[in-house]
Kinemage of the C-alpha trace (Angstrom):
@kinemage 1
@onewidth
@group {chain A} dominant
@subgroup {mainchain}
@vectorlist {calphas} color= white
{ca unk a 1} P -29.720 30.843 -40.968
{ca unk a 2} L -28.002 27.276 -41.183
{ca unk a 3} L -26.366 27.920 -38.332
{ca unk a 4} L -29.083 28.831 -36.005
{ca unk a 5} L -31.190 25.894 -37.544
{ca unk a 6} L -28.236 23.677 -36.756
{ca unk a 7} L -28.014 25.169 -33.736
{ca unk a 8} L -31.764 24.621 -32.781
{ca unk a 9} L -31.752 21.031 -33.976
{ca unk a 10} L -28.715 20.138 -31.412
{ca unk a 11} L -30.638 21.939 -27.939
{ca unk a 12} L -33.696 19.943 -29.132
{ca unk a 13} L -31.901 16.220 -29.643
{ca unk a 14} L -30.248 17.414 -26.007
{ca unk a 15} L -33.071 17.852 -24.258
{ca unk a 16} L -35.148 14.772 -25.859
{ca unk a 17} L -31.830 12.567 -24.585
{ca unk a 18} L -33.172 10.415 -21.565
{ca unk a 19} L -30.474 9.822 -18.549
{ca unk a 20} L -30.443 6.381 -17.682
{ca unk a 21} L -28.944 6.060 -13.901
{ca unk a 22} L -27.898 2.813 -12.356
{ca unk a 23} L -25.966 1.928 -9.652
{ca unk a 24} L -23.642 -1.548 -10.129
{ca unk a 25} L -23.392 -2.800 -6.403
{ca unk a 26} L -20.526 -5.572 -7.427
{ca unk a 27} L -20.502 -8.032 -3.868
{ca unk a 28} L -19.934 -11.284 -6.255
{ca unk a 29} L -17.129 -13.831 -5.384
{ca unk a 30} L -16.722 -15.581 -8.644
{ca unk a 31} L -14.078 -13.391 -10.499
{ca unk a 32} L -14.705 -14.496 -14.165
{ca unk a 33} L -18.323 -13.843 -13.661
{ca unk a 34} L -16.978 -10.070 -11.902
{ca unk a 35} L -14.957 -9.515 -15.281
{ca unk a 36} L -18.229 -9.899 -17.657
{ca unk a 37} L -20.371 -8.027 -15.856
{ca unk a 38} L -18.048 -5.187 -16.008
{ca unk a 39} L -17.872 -5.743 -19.376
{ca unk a 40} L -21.192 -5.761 -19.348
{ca unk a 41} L -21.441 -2.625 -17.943
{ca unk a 42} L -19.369 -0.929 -20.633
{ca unk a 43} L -21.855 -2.775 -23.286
{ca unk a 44} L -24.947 -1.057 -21.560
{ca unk a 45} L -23.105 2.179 -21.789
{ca unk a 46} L -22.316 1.555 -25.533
{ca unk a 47} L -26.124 0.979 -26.153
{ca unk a 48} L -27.277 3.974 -24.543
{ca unk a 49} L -25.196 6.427 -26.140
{ca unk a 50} L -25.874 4.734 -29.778
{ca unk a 51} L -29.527 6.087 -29.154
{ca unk a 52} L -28.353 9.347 -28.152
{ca unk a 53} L -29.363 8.898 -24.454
{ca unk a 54} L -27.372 9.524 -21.393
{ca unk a 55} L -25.648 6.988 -18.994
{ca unk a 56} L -25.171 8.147 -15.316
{ca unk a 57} L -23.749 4.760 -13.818
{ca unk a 58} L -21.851 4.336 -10.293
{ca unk a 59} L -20.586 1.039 -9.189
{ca unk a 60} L -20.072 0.492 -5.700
{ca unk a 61} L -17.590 -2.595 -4.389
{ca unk a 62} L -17.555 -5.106 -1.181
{ca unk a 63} L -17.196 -8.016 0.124
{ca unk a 64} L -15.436 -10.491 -2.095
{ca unk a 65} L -15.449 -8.088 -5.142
{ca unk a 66} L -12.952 -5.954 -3.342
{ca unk a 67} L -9.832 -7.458 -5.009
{ca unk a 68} L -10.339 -6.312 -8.713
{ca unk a 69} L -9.205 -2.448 -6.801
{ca unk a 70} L -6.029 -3.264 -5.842
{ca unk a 71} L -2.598 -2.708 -7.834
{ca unk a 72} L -1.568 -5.827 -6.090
{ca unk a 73} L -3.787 -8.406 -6.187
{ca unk a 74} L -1.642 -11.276 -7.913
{ca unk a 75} L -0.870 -11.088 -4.106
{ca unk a 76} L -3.781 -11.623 -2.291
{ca unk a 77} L -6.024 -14.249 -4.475
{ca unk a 78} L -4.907 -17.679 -3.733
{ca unk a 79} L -6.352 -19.125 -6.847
{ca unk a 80} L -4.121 -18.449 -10.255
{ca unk a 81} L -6.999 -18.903 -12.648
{ca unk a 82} L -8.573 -16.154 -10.685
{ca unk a 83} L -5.490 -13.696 -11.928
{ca unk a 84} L -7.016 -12.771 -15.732
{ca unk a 85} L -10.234 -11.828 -14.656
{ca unk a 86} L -8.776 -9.846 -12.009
{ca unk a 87} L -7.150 -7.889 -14.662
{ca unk a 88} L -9.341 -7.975 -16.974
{ca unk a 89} L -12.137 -6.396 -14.213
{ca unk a 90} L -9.241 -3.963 -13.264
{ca unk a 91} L -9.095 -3.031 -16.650
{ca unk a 92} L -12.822 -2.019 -17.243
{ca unk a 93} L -12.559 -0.178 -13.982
{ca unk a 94} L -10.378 2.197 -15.360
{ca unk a 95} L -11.857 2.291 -19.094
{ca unk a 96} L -15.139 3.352 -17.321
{ca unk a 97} L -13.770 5.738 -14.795
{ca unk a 98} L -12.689 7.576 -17.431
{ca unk a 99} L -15.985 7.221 -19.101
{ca unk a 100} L -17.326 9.213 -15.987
{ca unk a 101} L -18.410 6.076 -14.706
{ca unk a 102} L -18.417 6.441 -10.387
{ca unk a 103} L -16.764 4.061 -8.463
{ca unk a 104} L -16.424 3.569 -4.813
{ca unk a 105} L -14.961 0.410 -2.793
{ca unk a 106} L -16.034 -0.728 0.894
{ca unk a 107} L -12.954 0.698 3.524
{ca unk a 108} L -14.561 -2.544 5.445
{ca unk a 109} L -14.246 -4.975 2.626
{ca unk a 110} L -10.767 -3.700 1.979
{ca unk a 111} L -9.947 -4.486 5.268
{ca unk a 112} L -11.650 -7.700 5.623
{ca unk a 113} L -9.461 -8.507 2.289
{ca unk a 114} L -6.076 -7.470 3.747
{ca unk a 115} L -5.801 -4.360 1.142
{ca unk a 116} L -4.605 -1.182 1.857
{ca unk a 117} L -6.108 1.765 1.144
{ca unk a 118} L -2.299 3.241 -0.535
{ca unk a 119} L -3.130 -0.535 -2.708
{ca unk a 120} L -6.116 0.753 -4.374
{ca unk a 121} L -5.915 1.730 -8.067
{ca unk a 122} L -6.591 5.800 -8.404
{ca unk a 123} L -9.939 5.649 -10.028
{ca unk a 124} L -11.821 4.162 -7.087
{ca unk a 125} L -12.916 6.662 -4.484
{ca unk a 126} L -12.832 5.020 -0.273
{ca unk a 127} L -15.920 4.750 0.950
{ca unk a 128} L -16.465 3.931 5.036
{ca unk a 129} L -19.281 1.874 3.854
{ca unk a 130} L -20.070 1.221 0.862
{ca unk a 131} L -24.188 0.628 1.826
{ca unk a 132} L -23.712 4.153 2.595
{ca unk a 133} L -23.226 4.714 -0.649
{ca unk a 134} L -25.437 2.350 -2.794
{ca unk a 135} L -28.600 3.926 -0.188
{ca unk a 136} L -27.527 7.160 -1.491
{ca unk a 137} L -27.223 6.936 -5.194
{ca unk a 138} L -30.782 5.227 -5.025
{ca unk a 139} L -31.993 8.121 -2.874
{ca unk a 140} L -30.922 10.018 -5.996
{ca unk a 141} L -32.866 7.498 -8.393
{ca unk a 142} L -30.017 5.165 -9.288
{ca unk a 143} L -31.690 1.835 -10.201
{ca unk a 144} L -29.920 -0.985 -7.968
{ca unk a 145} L -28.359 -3.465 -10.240
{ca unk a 146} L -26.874 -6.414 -8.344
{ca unk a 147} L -23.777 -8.979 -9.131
{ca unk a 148} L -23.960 -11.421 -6.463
């Protein structure tokens, strides 16, 4: 009878959990303030799971945010007191990828920032376009949060 009352208690706390979905469309050029906002994300993610609710997060990557994705990018930003943040943003990446966290990076963007695709860190999925994306996850009712 404990069992089944344990049981019981856990499908009921499951389906009371609320998902939270949100989409992190990262298009920022300042690199330090790239680095808090992923750990930022992270943060969110802590909260939500402390009150026994469900994070279902994607962040999508272009333009000038492009270079936190590749293994190399001591060599393409100019600016040395970019270099920490970079890893420090790389870092999260992965800690949240593997938190089931979604993240996709602009084939343009990587381009337009000389990286190739063999460059990019395994955690982040190629996207043509990454609009194509972000219109998507809010088709799926994503809420668009923006770092710009």
């Amino acid at each position: 009878m404990k069992h089944l009352f344990f049981i019981l208690s856990v499908i009921i706390t499951a389906l009371q959990a609320q998902e939270y979905k949100a989409v992190f469309n990262c298009n920022a050029n300042d690199m330090q303030y790239i680095a808090s906002r992923m750990v930022l994300v992270e943060r969110t993610m802590d909260m939500i799971e402390k009150n026994g609710d469900i994070p279902k997060f994607a962040i999508t990557i272009h333009g000038g945010c492009a270079p936190i994705v590749s293994k190399n990018y001591d060599e393409i930003v100019l600016d040395e007191k970019d270099l920490g943040s970079i890893e420090l943003s790389q870092k999260q990446l992965i800690k949240l990828a593997k938190r089931g966290v979604e993240i996709v990076v602009c084939a343009m963007s990587l381009n337009a920032n000389t990286i190739q695709k063999e460059d990019v860190i395994p955690s982040v999925k190629i996207s043509p376009n990454s609009f194509l994306e972000t219109i998507s996850y809010q088709n799926n009712g994503y809420a668009l949060m923006v770092f710009e």
